[in-house]
C-alpha positions in Angstrom: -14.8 5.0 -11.3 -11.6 3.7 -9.5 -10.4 0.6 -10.4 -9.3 -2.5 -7.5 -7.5 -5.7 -8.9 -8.9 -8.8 -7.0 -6.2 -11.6 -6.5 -7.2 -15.1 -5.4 -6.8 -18.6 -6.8 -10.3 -19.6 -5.9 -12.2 -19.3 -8.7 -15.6 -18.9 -6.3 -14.3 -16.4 -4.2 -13.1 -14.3 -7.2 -16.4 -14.0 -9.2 -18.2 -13.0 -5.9 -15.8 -10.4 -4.6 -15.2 -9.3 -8.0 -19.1 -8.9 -8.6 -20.6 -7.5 -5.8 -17.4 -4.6 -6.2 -18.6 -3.8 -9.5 -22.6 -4.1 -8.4 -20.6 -1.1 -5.8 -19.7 1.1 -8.7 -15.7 -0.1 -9.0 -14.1 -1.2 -12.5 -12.3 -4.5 -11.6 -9.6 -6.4 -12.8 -9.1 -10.2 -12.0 -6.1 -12.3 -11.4 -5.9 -15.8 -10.4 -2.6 -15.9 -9.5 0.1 -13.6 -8.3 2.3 -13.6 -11.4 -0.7 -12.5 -13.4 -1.5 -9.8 -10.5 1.7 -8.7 -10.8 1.2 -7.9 -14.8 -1.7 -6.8 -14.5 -0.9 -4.2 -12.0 2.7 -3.0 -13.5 0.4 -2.7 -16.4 -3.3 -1.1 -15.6 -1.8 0.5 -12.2 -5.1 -0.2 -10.6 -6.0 2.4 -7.4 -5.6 -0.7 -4.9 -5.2 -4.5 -5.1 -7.2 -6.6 -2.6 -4.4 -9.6 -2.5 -5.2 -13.2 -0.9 -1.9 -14.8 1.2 -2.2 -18.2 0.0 -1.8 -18.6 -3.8 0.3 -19.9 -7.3 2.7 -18.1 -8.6 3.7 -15.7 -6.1 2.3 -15.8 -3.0 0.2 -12.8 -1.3 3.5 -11.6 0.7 6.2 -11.7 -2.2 3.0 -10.3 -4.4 3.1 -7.4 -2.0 6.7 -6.8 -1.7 7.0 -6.6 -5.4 4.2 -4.4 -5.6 5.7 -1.8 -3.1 9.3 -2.2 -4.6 8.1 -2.0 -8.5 4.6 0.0 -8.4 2.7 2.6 -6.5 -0.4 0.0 -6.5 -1.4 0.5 -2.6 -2.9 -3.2 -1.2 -4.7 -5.3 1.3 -4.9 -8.7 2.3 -7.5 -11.2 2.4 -7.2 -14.7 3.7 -8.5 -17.4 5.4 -5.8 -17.6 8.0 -5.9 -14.4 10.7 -2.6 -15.7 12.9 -0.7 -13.0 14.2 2.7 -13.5 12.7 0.6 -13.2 9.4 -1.2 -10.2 10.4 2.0 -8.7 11.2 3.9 -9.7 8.0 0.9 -8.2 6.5 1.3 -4.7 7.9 5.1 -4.6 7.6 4.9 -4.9 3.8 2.7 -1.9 4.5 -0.8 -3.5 4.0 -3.7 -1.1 4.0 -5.9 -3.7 6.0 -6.5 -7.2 6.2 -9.4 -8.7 6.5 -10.6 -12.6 7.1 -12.5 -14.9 5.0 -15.5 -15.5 4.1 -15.6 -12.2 2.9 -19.1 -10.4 2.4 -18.7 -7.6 -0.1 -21.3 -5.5 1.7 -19.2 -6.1 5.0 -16.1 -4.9 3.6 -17.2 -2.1 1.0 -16.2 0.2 4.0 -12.7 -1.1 4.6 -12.1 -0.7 1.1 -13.2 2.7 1.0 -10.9 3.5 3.9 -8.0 2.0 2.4 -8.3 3.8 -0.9 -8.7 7.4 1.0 -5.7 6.6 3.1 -3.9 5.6 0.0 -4.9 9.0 -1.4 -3.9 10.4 1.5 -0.3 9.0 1.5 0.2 9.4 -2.4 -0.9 13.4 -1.1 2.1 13.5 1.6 4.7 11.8 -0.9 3.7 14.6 -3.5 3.9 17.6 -1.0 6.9 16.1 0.5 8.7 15.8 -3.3 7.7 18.7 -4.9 7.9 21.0 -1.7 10.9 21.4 0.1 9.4 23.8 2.8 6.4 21.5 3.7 9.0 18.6 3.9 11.0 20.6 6.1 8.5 21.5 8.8 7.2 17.9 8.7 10.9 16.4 9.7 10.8 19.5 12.1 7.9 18.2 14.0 8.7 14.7 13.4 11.5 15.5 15.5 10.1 17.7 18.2 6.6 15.9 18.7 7.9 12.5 18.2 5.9 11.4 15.1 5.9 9.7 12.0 5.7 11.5 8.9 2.1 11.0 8.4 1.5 12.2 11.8 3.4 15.6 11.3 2.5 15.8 7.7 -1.4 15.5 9.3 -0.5 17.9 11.8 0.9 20.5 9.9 -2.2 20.3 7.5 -5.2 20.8 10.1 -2.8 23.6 11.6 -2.8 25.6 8.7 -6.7 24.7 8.0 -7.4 25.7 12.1 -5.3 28.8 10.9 -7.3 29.6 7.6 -3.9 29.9 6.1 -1.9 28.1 3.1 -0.1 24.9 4.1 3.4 26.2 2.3 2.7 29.8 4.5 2.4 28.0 7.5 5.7 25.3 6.7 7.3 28.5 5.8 6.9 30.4 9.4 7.8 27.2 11.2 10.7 27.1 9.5 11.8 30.2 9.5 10.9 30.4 13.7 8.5 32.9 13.2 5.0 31.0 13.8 3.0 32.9 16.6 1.2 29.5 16.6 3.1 26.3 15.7 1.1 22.9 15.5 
């Protein structure tokens, strides 16, 4: 059972999100405010935090930039407000999504199961590219030659060597070494 921390200062807004995620199978944790989010997070490392922008303590953006600087606690917004400056805050403190209230839990149970496979999906490429040099060679490689970002390549590389029926690290390994008969 993977476990969200909900953030919001409305006490109405928590208890509904927070139970209709647990009627949907998830362990959740509450917070009311961002300095209890923040504890609470540093402290049960929760798979994602669904963050509102506007509340006590810390607000949803500073919330966010803490969490990215201090945890590995992937996050989305929610809020009231949908402007586009916010929006774009949002996804440069690397927001998995943000969505707009009134939230309906049924509505948004697929958003959140996006979010939490791309975060697997990202923790994935940060592990591969740590703990293998090879594979994190061949991604900069075709982040280079294709123009891409490292999820791109990383993706890339991965379906490759699936369309290829071959290991991941045997496939990094022949690009590069320049000896792939069939680079991505």
């Amino acid at each position: 059972m993977e476990k969200i921390l909900v953030a919001d200062d409305d006490r109405v807004v928590l208890f509904t999100l927070c139970e209709g995620l647990r009627d949907a199978g998830f362990e959740v944790v509450e917070a009311r405010d961002g300095l209890q989010a923040l504890a609470l997070c540093q402290n049960e490392a929760p798979a994602m935090a669904l963050l509102d922008i506007r509340m006590p303590g810390l607000d949803g953006l500073e919330l966010a930039r803490r969490l990215r600087d201090e945890t590995t606690v992937p996050f989305l917004f929610f809020s009231a407000y949908g402007d586009e400056a916010l929006v774009q805050r949002a996804v440069e403190m690397g927001a998995l999504g943000y969505l707009i209230k009134p939230l309906h839990v049924r509505a948004i149970l697929p958003m959140i199961r996006t979010a939490l496979a791309r975060s697997r999906d990202i923790n994935g490429l940060q592990s591969a590219l740590t703990s293998n040099r090879t594979i994190a060679t061949a991604v900069g490689l075709l982040m280079h030659a294709e123009e891409l970002d490292q999820m791109a390549a990383f993706e890339r590389l991965r379906l490759e060597a699936r369309s290829q029926r071959r290991k991941l690290e045997e496939l990094a390994l022949s690009m590069v070494n320049g000896n792939s008969s069939r680079e991505p």
